[in-house]
C-alpha positions in Angstrom: -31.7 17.2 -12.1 -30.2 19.5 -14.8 -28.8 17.9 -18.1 -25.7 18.7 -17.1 -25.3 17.1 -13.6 -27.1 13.4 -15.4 -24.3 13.8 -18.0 -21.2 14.5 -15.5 -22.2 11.3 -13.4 -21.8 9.1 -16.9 -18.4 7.4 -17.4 -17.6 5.7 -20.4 -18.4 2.0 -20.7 -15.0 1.6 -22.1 -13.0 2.7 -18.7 -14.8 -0.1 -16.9 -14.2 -2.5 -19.8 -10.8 -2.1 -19.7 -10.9 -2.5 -15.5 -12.6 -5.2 -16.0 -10.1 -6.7 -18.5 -7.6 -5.5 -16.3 -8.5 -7.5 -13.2 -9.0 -10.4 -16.0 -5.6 -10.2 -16.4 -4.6 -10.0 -13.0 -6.6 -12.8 -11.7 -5.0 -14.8 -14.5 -1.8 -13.5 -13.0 -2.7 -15.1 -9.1 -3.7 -18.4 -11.0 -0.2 -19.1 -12.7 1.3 -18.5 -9.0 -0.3 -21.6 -8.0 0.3 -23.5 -11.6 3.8 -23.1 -11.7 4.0 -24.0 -7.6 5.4 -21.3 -6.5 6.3 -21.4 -2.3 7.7 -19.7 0.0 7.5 -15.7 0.6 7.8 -14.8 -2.8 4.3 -17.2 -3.4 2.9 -14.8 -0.8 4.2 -12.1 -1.7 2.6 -12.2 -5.2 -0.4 -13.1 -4.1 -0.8 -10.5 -1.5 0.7 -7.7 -4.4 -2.1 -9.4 -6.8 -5.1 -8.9 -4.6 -3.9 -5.6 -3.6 -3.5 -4.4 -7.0 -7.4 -5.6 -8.1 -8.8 -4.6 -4.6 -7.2 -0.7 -5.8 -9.0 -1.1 -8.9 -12.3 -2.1 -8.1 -12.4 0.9 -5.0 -11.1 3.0 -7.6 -13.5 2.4 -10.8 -16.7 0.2 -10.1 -16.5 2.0 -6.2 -16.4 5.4 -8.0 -13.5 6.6 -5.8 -11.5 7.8 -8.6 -13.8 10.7 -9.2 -14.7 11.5 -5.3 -13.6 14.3 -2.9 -9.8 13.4 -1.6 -11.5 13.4 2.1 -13.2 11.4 1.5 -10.7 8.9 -0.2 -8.8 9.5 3.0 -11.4 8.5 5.3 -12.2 5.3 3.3 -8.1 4.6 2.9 -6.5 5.6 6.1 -8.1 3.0 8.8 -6.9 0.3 7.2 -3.4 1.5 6.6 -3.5 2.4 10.3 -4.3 -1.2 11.1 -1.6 -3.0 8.8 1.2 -0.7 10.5 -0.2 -1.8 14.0 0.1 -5.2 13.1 3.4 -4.9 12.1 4.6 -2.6 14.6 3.0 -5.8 16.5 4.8 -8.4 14.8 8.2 -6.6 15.4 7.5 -6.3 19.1 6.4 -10.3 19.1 10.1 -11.3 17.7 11.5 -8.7 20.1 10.0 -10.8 23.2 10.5 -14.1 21.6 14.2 -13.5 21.4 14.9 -11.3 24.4 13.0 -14.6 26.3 15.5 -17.0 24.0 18.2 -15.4 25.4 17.3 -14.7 29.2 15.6 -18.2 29.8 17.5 -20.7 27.6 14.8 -22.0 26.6 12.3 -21.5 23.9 8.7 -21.6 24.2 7.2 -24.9 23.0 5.2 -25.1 19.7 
């Protein structure tokens, strides 16, 4: 390997420090959701925004995705956002049914 390729592979120990700082932070973040009790959706919302957020960043820097091909990003990225908008598309259709049944029979499925 030429001196050239080794030396475009290195990435400063100070970008991953500062990740890794970074998801300190956040994790610290997801912990005072639970310390100050926080319930509800917003409680899941923040916790679900939290992860998301550190999930990105580890793909991103200690994954080496930042620095690949966008094709490849794609094919890593897409499936998944494929499968959260089949889900919901799923959940909308399963309040759909549960209220068109509501409505038709009188009465709601048990529990």
């Amino acid at each position: 390997m030429s001196e050239t390729a080794t030396a475009h592979q290195q990435h400063p120990i100070g970008t991953y420090v500062k990740v890794w700082i970074l998801l300190f932070v956040l994790s610290f973040f997801s912990y005072l959701v639970d310390f100050f009790h926080v319930q509800g959706v917003l409680r899941w919302g923040l916790i679900l925004v939290l992860m998301a957020l550190k999930a990105g960043f580890i793909v991103a820097i200690f994954m080496h995705m930042k620095w690949e091909r966008l094709a490849l990003i794609y094919a890593i990225i897409m499936p998944p956002l494929a499968i959260l908008v089949l889900v919901a598309m799923m959940a909308t259709e399963s309040h759909y049914v549960h209220d068109n049944r509501t409505e038709h029979f009188a009465v709601a499925p048990l529990k």
